[in-house]
Every structure is written in structure tokens, then in C-alpha cells.
N, C-alpha and C positions, 0 to 999 in steps of 0.2 A: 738353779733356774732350769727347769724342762721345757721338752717340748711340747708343744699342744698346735695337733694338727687341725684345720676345719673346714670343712664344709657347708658356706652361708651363704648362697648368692646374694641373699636381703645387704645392700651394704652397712646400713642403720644397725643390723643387727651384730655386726663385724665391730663394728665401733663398740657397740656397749659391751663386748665381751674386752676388747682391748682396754679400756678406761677401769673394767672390774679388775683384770688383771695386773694392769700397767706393768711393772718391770717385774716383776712376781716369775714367768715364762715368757718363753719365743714363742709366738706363734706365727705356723706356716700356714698359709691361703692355699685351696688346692679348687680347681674349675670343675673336678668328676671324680666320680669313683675311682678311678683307673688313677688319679692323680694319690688318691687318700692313698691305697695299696700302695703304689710305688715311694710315696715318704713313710711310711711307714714300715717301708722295707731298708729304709739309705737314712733314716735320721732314728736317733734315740725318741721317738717319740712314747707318752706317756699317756697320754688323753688328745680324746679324739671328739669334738664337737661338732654334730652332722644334723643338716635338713634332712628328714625323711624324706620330703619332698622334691629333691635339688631337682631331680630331673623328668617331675611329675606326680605317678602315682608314689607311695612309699612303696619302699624299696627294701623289702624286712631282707631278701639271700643275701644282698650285699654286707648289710651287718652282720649276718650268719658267721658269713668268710672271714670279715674282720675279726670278728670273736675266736674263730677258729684256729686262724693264723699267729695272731698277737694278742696271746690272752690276756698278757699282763698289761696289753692297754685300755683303760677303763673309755665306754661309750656314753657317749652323752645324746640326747635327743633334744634339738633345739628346735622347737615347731611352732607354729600356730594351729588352734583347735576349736574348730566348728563340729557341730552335729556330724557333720559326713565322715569326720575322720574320729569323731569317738570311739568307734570298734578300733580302729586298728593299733591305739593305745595296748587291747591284749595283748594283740600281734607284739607289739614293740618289746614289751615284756618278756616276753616268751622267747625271743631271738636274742637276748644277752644282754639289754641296754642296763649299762649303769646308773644311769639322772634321765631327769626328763626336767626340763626348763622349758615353759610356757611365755611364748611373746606377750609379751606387755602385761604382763602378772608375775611372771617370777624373773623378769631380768632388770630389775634395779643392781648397781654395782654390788652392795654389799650380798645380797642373795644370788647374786649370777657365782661370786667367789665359791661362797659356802656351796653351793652345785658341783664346782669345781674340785672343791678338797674333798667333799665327800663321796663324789664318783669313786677318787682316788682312794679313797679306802677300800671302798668294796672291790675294787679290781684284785687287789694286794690278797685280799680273803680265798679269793679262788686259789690261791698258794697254799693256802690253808686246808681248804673242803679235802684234800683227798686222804690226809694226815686222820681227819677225823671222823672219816666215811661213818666205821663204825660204831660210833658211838649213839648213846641213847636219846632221842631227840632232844631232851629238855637242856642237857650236855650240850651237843653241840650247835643247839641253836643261842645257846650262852655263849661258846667260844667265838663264834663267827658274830654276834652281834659286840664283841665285845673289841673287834672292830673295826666293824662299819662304822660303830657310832664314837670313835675314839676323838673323834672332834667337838663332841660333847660335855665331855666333861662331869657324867652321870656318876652320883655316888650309890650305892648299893640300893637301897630303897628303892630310886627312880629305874634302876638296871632290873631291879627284879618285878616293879611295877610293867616295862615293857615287857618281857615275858610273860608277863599275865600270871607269874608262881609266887607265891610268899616266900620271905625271903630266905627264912631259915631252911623251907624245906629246898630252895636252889641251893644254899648251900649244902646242906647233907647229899643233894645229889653232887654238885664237884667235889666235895671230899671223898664218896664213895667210887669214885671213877678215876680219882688221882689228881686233881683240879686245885685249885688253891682254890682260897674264897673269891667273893665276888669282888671284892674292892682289891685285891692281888692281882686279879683275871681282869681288872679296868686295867692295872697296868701294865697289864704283858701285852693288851690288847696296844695299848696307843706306841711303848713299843717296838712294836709288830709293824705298825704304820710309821712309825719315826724312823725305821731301819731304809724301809721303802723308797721312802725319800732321801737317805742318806745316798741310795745306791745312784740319785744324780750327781758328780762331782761338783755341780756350781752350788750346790746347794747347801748352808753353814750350817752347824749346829745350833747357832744364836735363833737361824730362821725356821729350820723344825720346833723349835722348843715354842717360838711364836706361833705358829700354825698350829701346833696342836694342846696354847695353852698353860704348856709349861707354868711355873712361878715366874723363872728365870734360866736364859742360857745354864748356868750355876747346876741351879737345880736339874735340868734334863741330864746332866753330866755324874750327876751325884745317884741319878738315878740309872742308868747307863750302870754304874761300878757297881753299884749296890745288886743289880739283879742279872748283868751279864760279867763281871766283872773284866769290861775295856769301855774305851772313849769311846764316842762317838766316829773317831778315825779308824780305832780297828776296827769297825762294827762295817764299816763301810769298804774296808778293804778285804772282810772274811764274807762278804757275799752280800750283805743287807740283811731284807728280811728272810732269804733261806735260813741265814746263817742263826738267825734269834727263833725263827719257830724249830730250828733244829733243838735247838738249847731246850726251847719252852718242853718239846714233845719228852726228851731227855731225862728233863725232869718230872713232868708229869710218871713217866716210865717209871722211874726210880721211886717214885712214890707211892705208886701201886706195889711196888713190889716188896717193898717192905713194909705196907700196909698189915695191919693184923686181922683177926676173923674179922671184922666188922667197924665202920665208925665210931668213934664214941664219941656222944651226946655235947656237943658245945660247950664251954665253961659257963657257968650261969653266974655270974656274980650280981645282977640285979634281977634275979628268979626270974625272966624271962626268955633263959636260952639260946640270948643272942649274942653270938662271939664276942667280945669285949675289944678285940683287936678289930674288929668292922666297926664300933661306934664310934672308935678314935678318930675314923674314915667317913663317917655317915654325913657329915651336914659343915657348913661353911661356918667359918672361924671355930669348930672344933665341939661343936654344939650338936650331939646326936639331933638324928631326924627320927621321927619313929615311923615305921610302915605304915603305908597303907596298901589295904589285902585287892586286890581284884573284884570286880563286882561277882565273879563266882570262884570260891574258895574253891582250894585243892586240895584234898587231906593225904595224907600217908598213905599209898596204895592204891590212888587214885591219876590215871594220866591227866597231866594238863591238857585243857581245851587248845586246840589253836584256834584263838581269835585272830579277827583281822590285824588287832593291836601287836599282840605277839608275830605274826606273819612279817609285820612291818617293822621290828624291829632288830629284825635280823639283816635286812642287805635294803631297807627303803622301799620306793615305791616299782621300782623291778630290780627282784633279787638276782636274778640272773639263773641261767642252767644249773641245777646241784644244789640251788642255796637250801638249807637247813630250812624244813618246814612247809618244804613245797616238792619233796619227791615221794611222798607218801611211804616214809618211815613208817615203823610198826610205833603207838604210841610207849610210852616208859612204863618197864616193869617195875612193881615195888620191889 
């Protein structure tokens, strides 16, 4: 169980985030800015829910500072939105926010949650961005979406439909960069974010494996061994998520390096070139899904478009400072 700090004066709107969350976190009530900073200087806080408004106009420096200070605490914007404050949705963007939750449209319990968990990922990612600085957009806006959106549950087709790439050719780009495939890179991604959460001590492995989907406690355990080889309790006592994107980057490293001149061409066993170890991964109850391409195809040698679609599929509706896809990368070389 984390902390999650707020700033709501609306009292109505204090209630619906408590009832979303119920025993899930502690949450601390704070009257000012000056109150956020100071718990989030004296409590393990993790997530930070704040009116832009508390104390009038929005307030983008104050978030600045928070971002600045405690990066690993993912920001949430809890507002109401008229025409006057449309513009400054940029603004809020731009200054680090993780979620944005809309009074009376996006805070029903079940959807105020999901705001919650998914901030939480993308905060975890900024652990991430600097590991993969240089890599070639199509890369790393795959590794960093992979998760943001580890609360999703995407199998390869729909991961490679939000990047807006066909699938085969996102794979030939993570295999040529040292990357596993897309449905390996779902799992490193969630995780990446299960480590995250482990690094809370109240927090069990039964209830990471529920938050992000799991089958079963069992299985997040099975998968833990399988691709870190410890529990869920070392994993927690060797740092969380440092200690798994260490691993991850480790082995990407080692892959590259004993890479040979070139990729070679996917196993084709049903002549269409798509890994046969991804179709096992592709679709629910074990039923390949077949791709569908983007309304504009990519061919070999060709950089992918960033669409709005791809943009957003990397860190949501504010990526935050750094995120893949919005610091105007040179596009991908063939």
C-alpha cells in the first residue's frame, strides 16, 4: 500500500478518489503547495493528485518543482474544464503531468483507479528514458511504451498497431538494436512496472500480479524466475525497478554484442515471416490474431510517421519531459 499525496479542496472530489481507491493506498490531504512539498519530502509518497487550480489561476512552476524534486513521483491533474482553461491543458503537458482526470467525466471509481495505476507507470519510465536516450525512435518509443501501457495487457499486433509500424518490421528493428521481440518487450515492460511496485514493502506479490493482470499470484512468480531468475522478494530487496531495467539493459547489451553482420529474416514456417514464437503470444486462448497495418504503411527504409496515435502511445495523454517521440529525434535509419 503507497502513498498518494492530494491536493483537492472540492471535498466531493476527495471522496470519489477515496471510494476508487479504498484500501488499495494511504492517502494524505495537504491545504497548499507548501504542504504537497513538505510530504513529499517526510512520507514515501508515490503519486501525487493535484487541482491546478487550488489556489486560483493554474499553477504549472509549482508542478515544475515537484517534477524536479521527486521524479519518481508520477503527477496527476484533477480538474474541471471550461473553454477558459482549454489552453492551459498544453501548459499542463509540458510541465511533467502524468494523467489528467476530468471532473465528472473521467471520475467514476473504476476509471479514476485505472488514472491511478497508469500515472504509475509512466512515472517508473522516466527510470528508464535515460538508459535509452540513444536509441532510434521507433526503439525507443517501443521500449517506453511498453510500459506505460503494461496495465493493458496488449499482445503484439495491438502494440505494434499503437506505434503505427507493422509488426514484423518492429520487430526487425528490436532485433537489430538488441531488443527481444514485441511480445518478450510486453514482458519486460509489465515487469519493469511490477518491480516498481514491489519497491513499496506493504505491497504483496498476490496484489502486483492483480494490478497488472497477471493469470495468477503463481504465475507472476513463475515469471519473475523465468526472466530475472528471483522472487518477487529479491527483486524487492535488489532495488525494484533499478535493479530489473539493469538486468533488462544487460541483456539487451549482450545481445548486441554477440549479434552477427546482420539480422536474419524470422522463421517463416506459415510463409509469412512472422516469428512463430510471437503467434503462440498473439491472441486469447492461444488463437493467433493477424495484423492489421496502419492506415499508412511503412516499408523497409522508410521512417515511421509520428501520428497522434503513435505519440500517444508511448507515455498517454501527457508524456512528460523526454518522452520518446516528442523531443524531436532524428527519424529511423534503414
Amino acid at each position: 500500500m503507497g502513498v498518494i499525496v492530494t491536493l483537492l479542496p472540492q471535498p466531493g472530489r476527495l471522496q470519489r478518489l477515496r471510494a476508487a481507491i479504498r484500501d488499495r493506498h494511504t492517502l494524505m490531504t495537504c491545504e497548499d503547495w507548501s504542504a504537497v512539498t513538505r510530504t513529499c519530502e517526510t512520507e514515501p509518497v508515490h503519486l501525487a493528485v493535484l487541482d491546478l487550480y487550488a489556489d486560483g489561476p493554474a499553477n504549472f512552476e509549482r508542478v515544475r518543482v515537484l517534477k524536479l524534486r521527486f521524479p519518481r513521483v508520477a503527477l496527476i491533474a484533477y480538474v474541471s474544464i471550461n473553454t477558459e482553461r482549454a489552453r492551459d491543458m498544453f501548459d499542463a503537458g509540458r510541465c511533467g503531468l502524468d494523467g489528467l482526470i476530468v471532473a465528472d467525466l473521467d471520475d467514476a471509481p473504476a476509471t479514476l483507479l485505472l488514472h491511478v495505476e497508469k500515472a504509475e507507470a509512466r512515472s517508473v519510465a522516466s527510470v528508464l528514458r535515460p538508459a535509452i536516450a540513444g536509441l532510434k525512435p521507433t526503439v525507443r518509443d517501443a521500449v517506453l511504451a511498453s510500459v506505460t501501457r503494461a496495465h493493458e495487457r496488449l499482445t503484439p499486433e495491438a502494440f505494434a498497431r499503437l506505434l503505427a509500424v507493422p509488426r514484423r518490421l518492429l520487430t526487425r528493428r528490436l532485433t537489430e538494436a538488441g531488443f527481444p521481440a514485441p511480445h518478450r518487450l510486453l514482458t519486460w515492460g509489465r515487469l519493469i512496472v511490477a518491480a516498481h511496485m514491489l519497491e513499496d514493502e506493504h505491497r504483496s506479490a498476490d496484489g502486483v500480479a492483480q494490478v497488472l493482470d497477471f493469470p495468477s499470484g503463481s504465475a507472476f512468480r513463475n515469471t519473475c524466475q523465468r526472466y530475472l531468475h528471483a522472487t518477487p522478494q529479491q527483486i524487492r530487496d535488489r532495488g525494484g525497478a533499478a535493479h530489473v531495467i539493469a538486468i533488462f539493459m544487460a541483456e539487451v547489451r549482450g545481445r548486441g554484442a554477440t549479434a552477427g553482420p546482420g539480422p536474419s529474416a524470422p522463421t517463416e514456417p506459415n510463409g509469412n515471416g512472422e516469428d512463430p514464437t510471437e503467434d503462440r503470444a498473439a491472441g486469447h486462448g492461444g488463437h493467433p490474431v493477424h495484423a492489421v497495418y496502419p492506415a499508412h504503411p511503412v516499408h523497409p527504409g522508410q521512417a515511421p510517421r509520428r501520428t497522434p496515435a503513435r505519440l500517444a502511445a508511448i507515455g498517454g495523454p501527457f508524456p512528460g519531459p523526454g518522452a520518446g517521440g516528442t523531443d524531436g529525434g532524428s527519424p529511423d535509419e534503414s
